[in-house]
N, C-alpha and C positions, 0 to 999 in steps of 0.2 A: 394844202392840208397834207399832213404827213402819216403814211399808211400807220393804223392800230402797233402795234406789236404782239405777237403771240403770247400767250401765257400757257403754265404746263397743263396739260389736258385734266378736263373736268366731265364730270358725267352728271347732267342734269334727268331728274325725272319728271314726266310730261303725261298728268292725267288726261284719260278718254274713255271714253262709253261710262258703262257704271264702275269699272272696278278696276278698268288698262293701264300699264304706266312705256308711254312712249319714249324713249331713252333717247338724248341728244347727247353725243360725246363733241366738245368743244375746246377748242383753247381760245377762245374770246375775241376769234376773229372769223373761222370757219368751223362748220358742223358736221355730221355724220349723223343721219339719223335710224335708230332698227326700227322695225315691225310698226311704218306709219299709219296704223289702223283709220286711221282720219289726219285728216290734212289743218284743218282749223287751228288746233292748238298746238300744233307745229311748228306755223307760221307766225302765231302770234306767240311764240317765245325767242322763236329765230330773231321777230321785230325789236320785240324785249330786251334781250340782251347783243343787236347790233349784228348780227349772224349770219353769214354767208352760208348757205347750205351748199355742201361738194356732194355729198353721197349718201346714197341710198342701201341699206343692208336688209334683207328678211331672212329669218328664218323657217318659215314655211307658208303653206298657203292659203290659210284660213282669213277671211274676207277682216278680222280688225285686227289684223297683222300686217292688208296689203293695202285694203281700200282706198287709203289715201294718196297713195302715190301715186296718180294720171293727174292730181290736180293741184299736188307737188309739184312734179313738173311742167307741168302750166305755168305754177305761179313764179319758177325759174326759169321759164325759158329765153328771156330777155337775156341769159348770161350763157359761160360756157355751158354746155352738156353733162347731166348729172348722171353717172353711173350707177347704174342697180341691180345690187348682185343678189344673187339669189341662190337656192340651191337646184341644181341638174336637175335631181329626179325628178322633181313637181313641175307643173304647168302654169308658171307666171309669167302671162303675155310682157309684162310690163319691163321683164329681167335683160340687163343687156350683156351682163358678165355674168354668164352660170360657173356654177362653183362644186364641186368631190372634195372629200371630204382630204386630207393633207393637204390645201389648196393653202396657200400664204395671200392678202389679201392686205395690198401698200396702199391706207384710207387716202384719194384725193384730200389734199388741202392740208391734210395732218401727221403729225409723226408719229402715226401709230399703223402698226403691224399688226394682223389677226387672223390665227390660225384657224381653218376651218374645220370642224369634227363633225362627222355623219351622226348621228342619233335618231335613229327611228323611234318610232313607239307609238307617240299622239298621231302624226303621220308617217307616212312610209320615206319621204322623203327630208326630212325634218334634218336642219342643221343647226348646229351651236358655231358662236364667235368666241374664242382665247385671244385676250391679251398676255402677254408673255414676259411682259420689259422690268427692267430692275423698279422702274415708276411702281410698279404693282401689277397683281396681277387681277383682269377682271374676264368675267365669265359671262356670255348676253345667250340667256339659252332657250330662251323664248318659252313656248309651254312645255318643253320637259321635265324641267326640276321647278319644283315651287319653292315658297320659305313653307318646309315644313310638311311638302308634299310633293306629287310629280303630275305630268297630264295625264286627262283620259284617253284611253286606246282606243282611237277613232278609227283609227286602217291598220295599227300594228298590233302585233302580242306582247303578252308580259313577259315572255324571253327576251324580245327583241329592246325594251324599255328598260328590263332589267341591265340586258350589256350596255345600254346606252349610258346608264345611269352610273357602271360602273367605271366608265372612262372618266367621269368627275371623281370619284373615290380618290384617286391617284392623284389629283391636283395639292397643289401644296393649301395648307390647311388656311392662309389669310387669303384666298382668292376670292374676291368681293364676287358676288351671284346677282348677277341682275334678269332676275327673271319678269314677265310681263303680265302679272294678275297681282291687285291685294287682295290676294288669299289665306296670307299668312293663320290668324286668328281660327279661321273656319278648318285652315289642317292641323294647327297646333290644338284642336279639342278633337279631333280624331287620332293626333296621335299621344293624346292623354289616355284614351281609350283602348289601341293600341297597347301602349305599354306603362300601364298605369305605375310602376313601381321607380317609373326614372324620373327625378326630381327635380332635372336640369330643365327637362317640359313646363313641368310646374313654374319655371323660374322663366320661363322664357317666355310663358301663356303673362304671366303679369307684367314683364317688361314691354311686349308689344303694346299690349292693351291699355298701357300708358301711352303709346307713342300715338295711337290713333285716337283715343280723346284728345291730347293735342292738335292733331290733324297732318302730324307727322307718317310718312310711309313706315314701312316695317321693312323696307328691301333699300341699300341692298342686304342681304345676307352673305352669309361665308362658306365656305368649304367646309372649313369644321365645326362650326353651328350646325348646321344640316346634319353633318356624321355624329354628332352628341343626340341629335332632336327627333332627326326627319326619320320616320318606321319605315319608306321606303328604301331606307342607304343603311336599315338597319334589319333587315328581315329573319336575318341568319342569329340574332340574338337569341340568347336563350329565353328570356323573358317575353319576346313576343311572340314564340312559337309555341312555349306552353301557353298562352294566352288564349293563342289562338288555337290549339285542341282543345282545352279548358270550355271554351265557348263554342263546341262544334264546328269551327270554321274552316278546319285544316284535318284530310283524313292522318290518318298517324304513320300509316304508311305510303305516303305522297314521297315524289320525289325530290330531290335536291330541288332549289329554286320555286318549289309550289307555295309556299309562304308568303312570297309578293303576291303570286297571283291571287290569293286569297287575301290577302292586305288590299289589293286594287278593287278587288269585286266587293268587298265591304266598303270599302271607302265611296263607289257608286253609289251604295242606297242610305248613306250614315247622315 
């Protein structure tokens, strides 16, 4: 029998719990998987599509981000040794290459390279994945950035979410977002609310909403989707800050950067 041959890397998404999408990055022969919250439906698309599992990535440490992998490992362990990288700060017993944030990360099994970027906010120690190559570019940022919103501040502040959020600003505008919640729907009507005057919302709120009666994701998203849609990549707009005095939400003489924080604390109770 003659080994598979590669093909050029593809990114599959991998439902879990009520709302997760577990990300297999493939080229048709071995995988890479982020934030294996659960192990089951892992396996059974690894089986599916023929898939050697090499590597393990997470982004932080929240239990349906890591839960799965001690039983990933397991079910690899008849083969080489899986690497799992994780980020420094946090405390995941399970990580065998911890990773700071400029860290370059050569995925076993595959031809793919990913930059790693510190992003506090949701947690303190929270890291994002960049792909960088002429293929494309893609973006695995776990709960930071959403389609159309970002995470709760479970251990950081909105300064610290704010710069994080800002290091994606800068990315080039087609870098595909694969973030790890289908939230899309539930932030794009906050941020209709938000910034009820921007139309591209409006336009964006019914393209989704097609995709999920089909049964289609609404991720990945893009760089510049996000910068047209998302009120947290947009705070400093004029329209969402008179919005947000307009509606008591924002004192008038708050400082530079207090408009997210008030855009985050509404979007908690919305």
């Amino acid at each position: 029998m003659t080994n598979p041959t590669p093909r050029p890397l593809s990114v599959l998404a991998v439902p879990a719990f009520k709302d997760n999408y577990l990300w297999l990055i493939h080229d048709g022969v071995h995988a890479a998987v982020i934030d294996p919250g659960d192990a089951a439906p892992v396996i059974a698309a690894l089986a599916a599509h023929h898939l050697t599992l090499t590597a393990i990535l997470l982004t932080h440490h929240h239990a349906d981000h890591i839960g799965g992998v001690p039983s990933l490992l397991a079910h690899a362990s008849g083969s080489a040794a899986i690497a799992v990288y994780g980020p420094r700060a946090e405390a995941i017993a399970t990580v065998t290459v911890p990773l700071d944030d400029g860290d370059l990360v050569d995925v076993p099994g595959l031809a793919l390279a990913l930059r790693v970027l510190s992003v506090p906010g949701h947690t303190l120690g929270h890291i994002a994945f960049l792909r960088e190559q002429a293929a494309g570019h893609w973006l695995f940022c776990g709960d930071t950035l959403f389609a159309g919103g970002c995470g709760r501040l479970f251990e950081g502040t909105p300064a610290q979410m704010r710069a994080s959020l800002a290091r994606f600003l800068v990315l080039p505008s087609d870098t595909a977002v694969y973030c790890a919640h289908e939230y899309t729907l539930a932030n794009l009507r906050f941020a209709a609310a938000a910034e009820p005057d921007n139309e591209l919302i409006a336009e964006r709120i019914a393209a989704e909403t097609a995709k999920r009666a089909r049964g289609v994701p609404t991720l990945p998203s893009t760089i510049g989707l996000e910068k047209a849609t998302n009120p947290f990549l947009r705070d400093e707009q004029p329209g969402i800050v008179a919005n947000l005095l307009a509606l008591g939400k924002l004192d008038p003489h708050a400082p530079p950067g207090a408009a997210f924080a008030a855009l985050r604390t509404w979007k908690n109770t919305f």
